[in-house]
C-alpha positions in Angstrom: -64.6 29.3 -50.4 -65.8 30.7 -47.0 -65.3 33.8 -46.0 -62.6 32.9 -43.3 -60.5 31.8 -45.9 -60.9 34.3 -48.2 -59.7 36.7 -45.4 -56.3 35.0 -45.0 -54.6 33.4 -42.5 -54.5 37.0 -40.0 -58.1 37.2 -40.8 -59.5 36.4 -37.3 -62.9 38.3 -37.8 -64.0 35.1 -39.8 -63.3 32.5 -37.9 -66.8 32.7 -36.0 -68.4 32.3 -39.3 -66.0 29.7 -40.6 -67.0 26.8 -38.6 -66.1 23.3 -40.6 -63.8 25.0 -42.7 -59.8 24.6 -43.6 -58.9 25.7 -40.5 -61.6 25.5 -37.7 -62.8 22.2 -36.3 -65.7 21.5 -33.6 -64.3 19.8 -30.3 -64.8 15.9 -30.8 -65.3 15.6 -26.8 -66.6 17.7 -24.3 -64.9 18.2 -20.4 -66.8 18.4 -17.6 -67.2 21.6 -16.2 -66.3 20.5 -13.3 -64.1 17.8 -12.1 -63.7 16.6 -8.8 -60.1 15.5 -7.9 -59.7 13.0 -4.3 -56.5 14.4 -2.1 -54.4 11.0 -2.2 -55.5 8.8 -5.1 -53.2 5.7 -3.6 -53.9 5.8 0.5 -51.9 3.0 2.4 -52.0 2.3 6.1 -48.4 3.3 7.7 -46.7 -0.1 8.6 -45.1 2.2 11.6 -48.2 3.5 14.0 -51.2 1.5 14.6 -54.3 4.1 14.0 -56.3 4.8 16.5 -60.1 4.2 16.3 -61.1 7.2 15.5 -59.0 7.7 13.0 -60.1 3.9 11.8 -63.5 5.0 12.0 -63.4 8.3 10.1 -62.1 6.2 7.3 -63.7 3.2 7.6 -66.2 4.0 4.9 -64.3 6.5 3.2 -63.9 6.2 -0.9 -63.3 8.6 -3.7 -65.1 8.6 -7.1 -62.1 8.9 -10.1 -64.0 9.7 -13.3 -67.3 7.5 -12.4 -64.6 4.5 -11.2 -63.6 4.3 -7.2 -60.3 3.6 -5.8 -59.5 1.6 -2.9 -60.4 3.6 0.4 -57.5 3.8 2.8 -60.3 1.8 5.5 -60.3 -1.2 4.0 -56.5 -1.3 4.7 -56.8 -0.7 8.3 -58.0 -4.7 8.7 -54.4 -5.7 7.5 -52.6 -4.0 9.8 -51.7 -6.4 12.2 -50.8 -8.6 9.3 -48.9 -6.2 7.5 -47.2 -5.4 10.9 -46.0 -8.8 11.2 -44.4 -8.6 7.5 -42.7 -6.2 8.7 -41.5 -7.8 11.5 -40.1 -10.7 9.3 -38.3 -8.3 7.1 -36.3 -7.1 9.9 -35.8 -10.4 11.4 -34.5 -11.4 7.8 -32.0 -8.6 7.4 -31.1 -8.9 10.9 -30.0 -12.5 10.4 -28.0 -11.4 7.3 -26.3 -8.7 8.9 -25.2 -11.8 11.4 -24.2 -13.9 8.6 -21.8 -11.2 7.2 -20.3 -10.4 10.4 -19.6 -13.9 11.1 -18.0 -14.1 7.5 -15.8 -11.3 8.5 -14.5 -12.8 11.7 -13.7 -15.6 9.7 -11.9 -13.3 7.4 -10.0 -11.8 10.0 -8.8 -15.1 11.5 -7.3 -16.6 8.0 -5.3 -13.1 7.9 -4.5 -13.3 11.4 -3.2 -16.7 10.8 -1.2 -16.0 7.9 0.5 -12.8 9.8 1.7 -15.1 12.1 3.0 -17.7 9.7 4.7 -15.4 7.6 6.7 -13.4 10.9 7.1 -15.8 13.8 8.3 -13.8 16.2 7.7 -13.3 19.8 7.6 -9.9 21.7 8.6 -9.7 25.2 8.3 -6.2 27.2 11.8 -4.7 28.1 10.9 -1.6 30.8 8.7 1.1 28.7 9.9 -0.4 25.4 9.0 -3.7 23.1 11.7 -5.9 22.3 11.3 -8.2 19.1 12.7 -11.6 20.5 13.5 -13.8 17.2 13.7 -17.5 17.8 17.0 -18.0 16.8 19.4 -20.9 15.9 22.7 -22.1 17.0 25.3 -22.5 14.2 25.1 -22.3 9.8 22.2 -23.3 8.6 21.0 -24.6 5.5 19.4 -22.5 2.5 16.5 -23.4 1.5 15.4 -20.4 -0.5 15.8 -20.2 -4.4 18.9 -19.2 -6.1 19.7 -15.2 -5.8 20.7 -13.4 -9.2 19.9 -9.9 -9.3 21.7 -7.1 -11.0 22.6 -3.7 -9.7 23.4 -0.8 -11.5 25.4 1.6 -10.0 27.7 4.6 -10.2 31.3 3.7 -9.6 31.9 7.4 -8.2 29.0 5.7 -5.1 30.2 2.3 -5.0 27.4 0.1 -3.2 30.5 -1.7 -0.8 27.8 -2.6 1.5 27.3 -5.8 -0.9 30.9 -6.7 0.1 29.8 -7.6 3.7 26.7 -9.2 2.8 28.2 -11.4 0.8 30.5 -12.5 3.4 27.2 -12.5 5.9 25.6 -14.7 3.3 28.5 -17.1 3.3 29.2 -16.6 7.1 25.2 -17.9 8.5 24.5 -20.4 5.7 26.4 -23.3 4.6 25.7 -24.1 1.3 26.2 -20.5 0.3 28.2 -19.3 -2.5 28.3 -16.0 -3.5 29.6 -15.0 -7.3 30.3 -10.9 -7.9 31.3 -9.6 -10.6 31.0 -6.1 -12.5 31.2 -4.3 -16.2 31.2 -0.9 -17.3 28.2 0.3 -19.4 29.0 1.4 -22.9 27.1 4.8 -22.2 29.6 5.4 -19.1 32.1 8.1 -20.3 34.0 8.3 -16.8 37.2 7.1 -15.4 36.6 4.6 -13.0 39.3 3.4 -10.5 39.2 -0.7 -11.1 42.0 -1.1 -8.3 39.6 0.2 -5.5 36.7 -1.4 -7.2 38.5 -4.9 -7.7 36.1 -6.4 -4.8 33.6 -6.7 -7.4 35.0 -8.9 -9.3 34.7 -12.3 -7.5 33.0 -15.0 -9.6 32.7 -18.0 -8.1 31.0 -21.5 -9.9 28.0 -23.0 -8.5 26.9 -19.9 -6.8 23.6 -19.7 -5.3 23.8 -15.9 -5.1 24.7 -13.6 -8.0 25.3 -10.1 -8.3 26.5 -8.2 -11.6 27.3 -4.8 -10.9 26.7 -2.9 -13.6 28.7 0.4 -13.9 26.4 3.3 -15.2 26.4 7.3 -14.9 23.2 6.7 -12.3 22.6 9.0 -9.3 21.9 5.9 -7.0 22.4 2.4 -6.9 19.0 0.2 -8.4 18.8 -3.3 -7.4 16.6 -5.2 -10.0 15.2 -8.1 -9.2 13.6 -9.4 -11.9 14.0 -7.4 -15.2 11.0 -9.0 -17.4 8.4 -7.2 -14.7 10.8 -4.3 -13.9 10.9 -5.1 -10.0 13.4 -2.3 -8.7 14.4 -1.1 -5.1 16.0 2.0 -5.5 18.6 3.4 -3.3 21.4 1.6 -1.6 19.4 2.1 2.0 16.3 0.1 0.4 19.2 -2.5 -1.4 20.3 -3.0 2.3 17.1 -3.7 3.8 16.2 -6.4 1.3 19.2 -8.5 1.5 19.3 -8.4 5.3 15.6 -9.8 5.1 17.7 -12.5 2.8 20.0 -13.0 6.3 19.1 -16.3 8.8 17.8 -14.6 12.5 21.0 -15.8 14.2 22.0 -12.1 14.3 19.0 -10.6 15.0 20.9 -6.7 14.9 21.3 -7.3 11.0 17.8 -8.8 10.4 16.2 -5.7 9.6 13.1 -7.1 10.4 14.5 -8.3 13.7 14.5 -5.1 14.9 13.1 -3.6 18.2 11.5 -0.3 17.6 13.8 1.5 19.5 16.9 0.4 17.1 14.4 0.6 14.4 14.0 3.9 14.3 17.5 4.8 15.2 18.7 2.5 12.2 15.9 4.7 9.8 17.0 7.7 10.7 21.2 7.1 10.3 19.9 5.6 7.2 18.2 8.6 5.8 21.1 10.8 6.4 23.8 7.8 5.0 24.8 9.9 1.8 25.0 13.4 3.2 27.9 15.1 2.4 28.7 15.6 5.9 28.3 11.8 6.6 31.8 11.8 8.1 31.3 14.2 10.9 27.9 12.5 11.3 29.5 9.0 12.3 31.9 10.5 14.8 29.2 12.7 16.2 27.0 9.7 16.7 30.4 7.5 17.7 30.7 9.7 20.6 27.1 9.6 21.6 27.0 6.0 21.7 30.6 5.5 23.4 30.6 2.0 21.7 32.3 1.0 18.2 29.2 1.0 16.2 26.8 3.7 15.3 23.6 2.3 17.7 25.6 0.0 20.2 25.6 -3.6 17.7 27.2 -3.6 13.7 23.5 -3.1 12.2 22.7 -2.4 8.7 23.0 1.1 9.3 26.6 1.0 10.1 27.3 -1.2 6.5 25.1 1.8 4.1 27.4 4.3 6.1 30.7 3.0 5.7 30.2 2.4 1.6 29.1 5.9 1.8 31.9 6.8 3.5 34.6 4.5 1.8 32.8 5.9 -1.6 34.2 9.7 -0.6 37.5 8.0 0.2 38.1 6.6 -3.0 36.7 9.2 -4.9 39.0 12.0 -2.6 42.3 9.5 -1.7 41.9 10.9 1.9 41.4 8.4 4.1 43.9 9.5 6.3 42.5 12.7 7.0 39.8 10.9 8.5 38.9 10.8 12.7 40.7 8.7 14.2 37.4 7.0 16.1 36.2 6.7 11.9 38.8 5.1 11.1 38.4 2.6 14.1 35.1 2.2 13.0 36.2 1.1 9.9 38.4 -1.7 11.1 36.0 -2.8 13.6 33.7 -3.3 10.5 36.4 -5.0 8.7 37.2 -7.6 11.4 33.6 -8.2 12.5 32.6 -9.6 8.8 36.2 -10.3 7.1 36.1 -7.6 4.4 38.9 -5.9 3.9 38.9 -2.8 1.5 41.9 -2.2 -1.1 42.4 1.6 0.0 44.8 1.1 2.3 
């Protein structure tokens, strides 16, 4: 054995010696001493500035060597430019005329929606002073329904009757025809309250043939849910949001209780009275806003806000017995309610 490898592995004073032993091998190749590298191996003519001719000719016969091969000299480039300038050109003539295209798509776009809006809420605005009044084009006498049959369920708590659904029901019947409304209510096994059936007996009107439903549905809720259909769990919470839907159910012959018949005036004014509809100063509230509007309903016409306010308010009655404590402009306001849509409570 050599005398590197009799030395060990550490052994490094051998190694000199030990050439084409275990652990020593000659280079197969040799490098160059010195190797010549070119600044930019893959040159290209910029496609945005024409060069100038000096700076043509200073590489017009410019190459590099690679390793003994050559590679393509940024001159030879500088013949194509005016072709390579009219590629150019195309491409942005190309993406130009599909930027067109996609604008004219979106036009298109925007009329189908804007066509559809107008379908889906014909109504025509006409400008009243500084405000916009929505002008509904409305109809003389009942009309007929066409819409599909109405059956929803509510559950509510009995302390917070929904009462508003008592006028609605008389609306419904009132503006369309062929409408029959069918109420009726149970108590929910899980419901371990009293509940007062004499002041809730207006919930209990079936009628047969009814094209609109409603089952109350007596439960220890904190607010009324109207569910529309149960198998996809479509819910509108809150007697407010119960309100708004079934006056969108309403004919525009009474455009102050088409919610969506609105100006955005009353709008807002109805919104607002609606927020504050369960406060447990709702009583002062209405005469406050009585007296501020010097008429017999809350904004100047019976709206939907003046319906949401009274159940709230005939709610605290029943629950307290004190109707007579009331204002005496409330309790006007009650029986102008009363007359305008023929409900008649049973607290009397």
């Amino acid at each position: 054995m050599s005398k590197g490898v009799s030395n060990g592995v550490g052994n490094h004073e051998g190694e000199e010696e030990a050439v084409g032993g275990m652990y020593a091998m000659p280079r197969p190749y040799e490098l160059p001493a010195d190797v010549q590298l070119p600044k930019s191996m893959y040159a290209v003519a910029p496609i945005n500035k024409t060069p100038s001719s000096s700076e043509a000719a200073s590489v017009s016969n410019s190459t590099h060597d690679v390793l003994g091969g050559r590679c393509i000299s940024r001159g030879t480039l500088t013949k194509n430019s005016k072709s390579s300038g009219a590629q150019s050109d195309d491409a942005m003539n190309s993406l130009e005329r599909k930027q067109l295209k996609i604008i004219e798509q979106l036009k298109s776009l925007q009329n189908v929606i804007t066509n559809i809006h107008q379908k889906s809420f014909s109504k025509s605005e006409t400008i009243v002073g500084s405000s916009h009044e929505v002008a509904p084009a409305c109809s003389e006498g009942k009309q007929l329904l066409t819409k599909e049959n109405i059956d929803v369920v509510i559950h509510a708590n009995p302390n917070e009757a929904p009462f508003s659904l008592m006028f609605f029901a008389n609306l419904f019947e009132q503006h369309y025809e062929n409408a029959v409304v069918s109420i009726k209510s149970h108590i929910h096994s899980s419901y371990k309250g009293t509940v007062n059936m004499d002041a809730l007996s207006v919930f209990n009107q079936e009628k047969d043939g009814a094209n609109f439903r409603f089952t109350v549905i007596w439960k220890n809720v904190d607010t009324c849910t109207l569910i529309i259909t149960p198998i996809e769990s479509t819910y509108i919470i809150g007697e407010a949001n119960m309100a708004r839907f079934l006056s969108r159910l309403l004919p525009t012959t009474n455009a102050s209780l088409n919610y969506d018949c609105l100006n955005w005036e009353r709008l807002v004014r109805v919104d607002s009275l609606l927020d504050v509809a369960h406060e447990e100063n709702v009583v002062s509230l209405v005469e406050k806003e009585l007296k501020n509007t010097n008429n017999n309903f809350l904004t100047g016409q019976p709206t939907i806000a003046d319906l949401v306010i009274y159940s709230s308010v005939a709610s605290k009655v029943v629950a307290s017995k004190g109707e007579k404590n009331a204002p005496a402009s409330v309790k006007n306001w009650f029986k102008q309610l009363e007359i305008a849509f023929g409900f008649y409570n049973s607290m009397n």
